[in-house]
N, C-alpha and C positions, 0 to 999 in steps of 0.2 A: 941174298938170293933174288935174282929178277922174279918181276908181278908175275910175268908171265910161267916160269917154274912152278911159282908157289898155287899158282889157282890151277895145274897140271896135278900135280901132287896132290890137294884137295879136292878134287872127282876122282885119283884112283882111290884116295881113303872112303870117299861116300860110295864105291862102287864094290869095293873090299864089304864092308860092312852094308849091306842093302836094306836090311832089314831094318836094323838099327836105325837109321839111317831115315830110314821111311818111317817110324815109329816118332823119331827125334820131329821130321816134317808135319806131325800130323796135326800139331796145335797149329802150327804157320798154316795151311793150309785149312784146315779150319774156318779160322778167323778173316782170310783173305778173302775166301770163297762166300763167306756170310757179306762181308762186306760187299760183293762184287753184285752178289744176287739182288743186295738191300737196293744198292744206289743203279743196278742195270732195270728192277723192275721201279722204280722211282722215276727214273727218267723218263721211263717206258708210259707210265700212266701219265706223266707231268706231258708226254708228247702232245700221245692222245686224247688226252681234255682238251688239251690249247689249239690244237690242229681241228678236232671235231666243234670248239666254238667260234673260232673263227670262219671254218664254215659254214655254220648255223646261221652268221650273224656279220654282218658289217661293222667291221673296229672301230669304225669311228662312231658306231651308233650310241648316242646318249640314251637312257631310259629317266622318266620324270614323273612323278607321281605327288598326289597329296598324300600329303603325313598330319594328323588330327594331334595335338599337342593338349593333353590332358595333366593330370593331377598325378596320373599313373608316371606319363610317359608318352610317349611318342607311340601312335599306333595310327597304322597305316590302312588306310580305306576312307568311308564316308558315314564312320560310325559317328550318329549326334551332327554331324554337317547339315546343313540346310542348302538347298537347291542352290542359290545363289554364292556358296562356299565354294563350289566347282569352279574348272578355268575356264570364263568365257572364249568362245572360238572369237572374237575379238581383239581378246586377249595374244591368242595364238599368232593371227596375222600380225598385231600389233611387235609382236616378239619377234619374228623372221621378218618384218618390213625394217627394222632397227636395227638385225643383226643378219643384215644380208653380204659381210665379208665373210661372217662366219661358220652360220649354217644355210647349209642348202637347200634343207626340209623340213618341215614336221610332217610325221607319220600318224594318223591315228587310226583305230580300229577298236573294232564293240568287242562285247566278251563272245556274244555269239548264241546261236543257238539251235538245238537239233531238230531235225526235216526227215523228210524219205520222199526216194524219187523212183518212179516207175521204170523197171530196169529190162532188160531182154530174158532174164529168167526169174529173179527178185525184184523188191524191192531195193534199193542203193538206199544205206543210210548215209547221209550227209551233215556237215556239223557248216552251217552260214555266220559268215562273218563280212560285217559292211568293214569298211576301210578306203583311207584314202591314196593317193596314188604314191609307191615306193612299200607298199605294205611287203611285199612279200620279195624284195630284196632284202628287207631289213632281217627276214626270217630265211636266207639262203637261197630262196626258191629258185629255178630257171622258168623263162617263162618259153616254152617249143614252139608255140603255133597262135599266130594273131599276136593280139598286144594286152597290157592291163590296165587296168580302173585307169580312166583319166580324169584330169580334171573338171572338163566340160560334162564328163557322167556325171559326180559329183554334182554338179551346178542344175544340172535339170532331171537329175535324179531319175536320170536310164537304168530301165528294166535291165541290166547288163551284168553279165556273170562273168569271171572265170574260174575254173575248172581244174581236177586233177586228170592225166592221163588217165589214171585206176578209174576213173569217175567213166572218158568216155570208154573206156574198153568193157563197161559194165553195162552201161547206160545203151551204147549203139553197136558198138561192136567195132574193130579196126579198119573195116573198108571205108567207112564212112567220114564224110567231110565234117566234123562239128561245126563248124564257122558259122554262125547267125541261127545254128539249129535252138526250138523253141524246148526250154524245160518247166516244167509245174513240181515244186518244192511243197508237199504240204508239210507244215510247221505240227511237231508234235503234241507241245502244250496245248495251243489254241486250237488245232485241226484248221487253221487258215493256209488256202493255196496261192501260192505267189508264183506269177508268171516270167521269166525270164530267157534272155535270149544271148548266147554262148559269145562270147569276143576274143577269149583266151584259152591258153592252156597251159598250164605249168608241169614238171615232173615232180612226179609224189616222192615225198621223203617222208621220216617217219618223226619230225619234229610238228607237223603239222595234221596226225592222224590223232585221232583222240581215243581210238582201242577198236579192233579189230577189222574190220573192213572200212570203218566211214574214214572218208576223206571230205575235206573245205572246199566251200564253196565262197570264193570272195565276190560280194556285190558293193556300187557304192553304198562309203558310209550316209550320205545324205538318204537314199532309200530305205537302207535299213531303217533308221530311224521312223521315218514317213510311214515307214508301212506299217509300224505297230509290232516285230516279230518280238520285240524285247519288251514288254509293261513296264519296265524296270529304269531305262533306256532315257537318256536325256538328250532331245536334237542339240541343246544349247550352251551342256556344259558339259565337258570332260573331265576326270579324275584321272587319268593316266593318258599320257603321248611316248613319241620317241622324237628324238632329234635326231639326224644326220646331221654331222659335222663336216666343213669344207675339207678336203687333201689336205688344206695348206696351214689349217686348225689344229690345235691340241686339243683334244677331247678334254682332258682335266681342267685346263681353262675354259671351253666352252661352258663346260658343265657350274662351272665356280661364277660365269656370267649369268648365265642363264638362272641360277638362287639369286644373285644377288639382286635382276631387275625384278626378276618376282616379289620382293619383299617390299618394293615399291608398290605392289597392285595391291598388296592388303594393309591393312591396319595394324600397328604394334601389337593389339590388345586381339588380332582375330587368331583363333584357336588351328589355323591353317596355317602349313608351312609347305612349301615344295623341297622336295629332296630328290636328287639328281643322281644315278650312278652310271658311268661311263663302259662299253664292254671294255677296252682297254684297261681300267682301274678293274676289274672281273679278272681279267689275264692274269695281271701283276699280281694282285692277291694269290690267289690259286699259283701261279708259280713259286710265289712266297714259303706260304703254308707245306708246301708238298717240298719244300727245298729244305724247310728247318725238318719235317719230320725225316727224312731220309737221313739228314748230317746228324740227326740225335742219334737214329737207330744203328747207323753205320758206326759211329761210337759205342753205344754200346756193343755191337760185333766184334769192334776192335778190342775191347778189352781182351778177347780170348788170343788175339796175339801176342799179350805180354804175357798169358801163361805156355804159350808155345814159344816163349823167347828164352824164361826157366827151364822148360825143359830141353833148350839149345846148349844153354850155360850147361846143365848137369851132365849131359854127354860128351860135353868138350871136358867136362874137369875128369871123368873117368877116361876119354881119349889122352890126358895129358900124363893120367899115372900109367896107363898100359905102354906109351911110347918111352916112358922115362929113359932108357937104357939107347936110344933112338937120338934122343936130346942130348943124354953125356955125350953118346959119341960126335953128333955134330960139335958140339961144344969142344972136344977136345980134337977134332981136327980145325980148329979155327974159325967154327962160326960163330957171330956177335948175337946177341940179346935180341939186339933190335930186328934181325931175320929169324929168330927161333918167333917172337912173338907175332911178325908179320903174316908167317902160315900161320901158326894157328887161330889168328884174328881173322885170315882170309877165310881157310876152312870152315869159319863159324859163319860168318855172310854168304860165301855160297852153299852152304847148306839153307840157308834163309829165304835165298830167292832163289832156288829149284821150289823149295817150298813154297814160292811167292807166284811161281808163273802157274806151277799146277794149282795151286789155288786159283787165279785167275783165269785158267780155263774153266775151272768145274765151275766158279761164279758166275760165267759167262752161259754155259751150257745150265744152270739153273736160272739165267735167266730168261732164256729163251721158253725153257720147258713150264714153269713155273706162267708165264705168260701166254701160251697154249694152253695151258689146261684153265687160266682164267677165260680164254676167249672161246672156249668151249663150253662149261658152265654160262658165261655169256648168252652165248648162242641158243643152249637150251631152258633156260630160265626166262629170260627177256628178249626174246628175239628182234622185235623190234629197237630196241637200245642196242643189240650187234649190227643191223644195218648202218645203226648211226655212229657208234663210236668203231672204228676202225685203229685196229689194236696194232700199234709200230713196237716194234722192240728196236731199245737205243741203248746198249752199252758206254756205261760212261767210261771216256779215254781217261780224262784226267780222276776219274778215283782207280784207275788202273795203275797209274802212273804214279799216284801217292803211297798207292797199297804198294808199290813196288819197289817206292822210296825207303816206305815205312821198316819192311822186311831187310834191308841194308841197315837201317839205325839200329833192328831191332838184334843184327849180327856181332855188330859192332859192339853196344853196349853189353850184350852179354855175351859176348865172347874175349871181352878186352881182361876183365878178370881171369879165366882159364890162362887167356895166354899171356899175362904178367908172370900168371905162377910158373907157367914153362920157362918164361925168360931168365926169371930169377933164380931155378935152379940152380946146384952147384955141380959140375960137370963128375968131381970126385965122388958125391955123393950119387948121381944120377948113374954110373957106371957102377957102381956097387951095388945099386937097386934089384932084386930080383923078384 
């Protein structure tokens, strides 16, 4: 019997029997649709992290930090260091004067700290951060109007700011030119007023808001320092930078350079180590992690399509006694084994994947939904983390494409049993059957 007969024949059977039929579907469908959901909202998050950090952050950025090497363990800060444990800025230029194929920058910036500025109806609370020039590409920012920190600020340590838009729309109001306008930051610890004068202006995001209205105020780092807003605060050494990496650099290799001349600046025996992590080596991980936990769990989903593959097998073994009399007779008008067994093997896979596409529908529509109702929650929970993670829904093709592979093996194998026993029937016996 031609392929094509035989898969005509197995939809009017699955159309005869609908019920059945759909009952027989239900595990495949099940199991498909678990899968579908697993690895569409998988993808979905794995987008959305990697798309919302790359716009957070420049790929090629390296992050460098001191690591204090103890008795314990590796702990990270300036716990027990001494002043002179720090990286001299020395040090710094000495590192980008030596590796000027490689990188392009270092970035540094203070931890910072809280202000309030006289506003047109409030006060504007403010969070100041010195930094030096590339600080707030490193951090995604745009900058809309004027220019930022430069280096020459830096150097003679200009009163010079810049700004979030939220800043001036609070501050002056939107008719007004910011550009050289004068602002007075008093510092909340100490109640000391620092006088400054606007150069920039960035668009606020919500990576650089530190909870509810305040938005940064970047000045140079060389000021900060100077002016005393941090007690804490070291003009001469730093405990953390960032690197920028050239285009034409591998961040993993920078990064693998950049420890290894550092081990040069200390002593065998000094308690200081730098440790390096790259955002690209950030990426890879996270897409890592999120890719093994998806391929676990979508296995375990799968399981529920070998119990939906049983209950394929046990509907074809009772379709093969109710047709018996169906079987004699082909068989005793001249058809072979090998065509009794081909329908009812085909029968059994396309019952599989009808099962297998409408599974992959409702997979796909629970992953849309399922992913809506996260970015709603989102939304009302954390609002600010929904401005910044922007929720894509990615249906994956290729576990479509397996799940649909999968659904054909799973026909085959259990239906290859059913339709041996049809083949092997004896045509005598099979017409005697009642």
């Amino acid at each position: 019997m031609p392929l094509k007969e035989c898969i005509r024949l197995s939809l009017r059977n699955v159309s005869v029997n609908r019920l059945r039929s759909v009952l027989t579907m239900l595990g495949i469908i099940i199991g498909v649709s678990a899968v579908i959901t697993i690895t569409t909202i998988g993808a979905s998050l794995e987008r959305t992290l990697l798309s919302s950090m790359q716009s957070i952050g420049n790929t090629n950025l390296i992050y460098c930090y001191i690591a204090e090497q103890t008795e314990e363990g590796e702990e990270y800060g300036r716990t027990g260091l001494e002043t002179q444990d720090g990286i001299s800025l020395e040090m710094l230029e000495t590192l980008q004067a030596t590796h000027e194929d490689t990188i392009e920058s270092i970035v540094l910036n203070t931890g910072g700290t809280q202000a309030t500025c006289p506003g047109r109806k409030k006060e504007q609370q403010v969070f100041v951060t010195g930094a030096t020039p590339g600080y707030l590409g490193t951090m995604g920012m745009e900058i809309i109007a004027g220019r930022d920190i430069s280096r020459e600020d830096n150097r003679q340590q200009k009163a010079t700011a810049v700004v979030s838009d939220t800043f001036i729309k609070a501050v002056f109001g939107t008719d007004t030119d910011p550009m050289g306008k004068k602002i007075v930051l008093q510092v909340t610890d100490s109640g000391k007023a620092v006088e400054l004068y606007i150069v920039g202006v960035y668009h606020m995001r919500s990576t650089l808001q530190s909870g509810g209205s305040t938005t940064s105020v970047i000045i140079p780092y060389s000021l900060y320092n100077a002016s005393g807003l941090d007690p804490y605060s070291d003009a001469d050494h730093v405990w953390a930078f960032q690197v920028i990496a050239r285009e034409t650099a591998d961040p993993e290799a920078v990064s693998a350079e950049i420890s290894s001349w550092f081990k040069q600046q200390y002593y065998r025996d000094s308690p200081v180590e730098i440790q390096t992590e790259s955002m690209a080596s950030q990426l890879e991980e996270i897409h890592r992690v999120l890719q093994i936990v998806t391929i676990a769990i979508s296995v375990i989903a799968g399981i529920s399509l070998l119990v939906g593959g049983v209950g394929v097998m046990n509907i074809m073994l009772v379709s093969v006694v109710e047709r018996t009399r169906e079987i004699g007779i082909r068989k005793a008008v001249g058809a072979k084994s090998g065509s009794i067994r081909m329908q009812f093997l085909i029968e059994s896979v396309v019952i599989c994947l009808i099962g297998g596409l409408i599974g992959i529908l409702f997979g796909v529509l629970n992953g849309y939904l399922f992913s809506g109702i996260g970015a709603t929650l989102l939304s009302s929970s954390a609002p600010e983390l929904a401005n910044l993670l922007e929720i894509t829904v990615t249906p994956s093709v290729s576990a479509m494409l397996i799940s649909f592979g999968f659904c054909a093996l799973i026909g085959i194998l259990f239906g290859l049993y059913p339709a041996n026993r049809a083949a092997k029937m004896s045509p005598i016996d099979a017409l005697r059957y009642e």
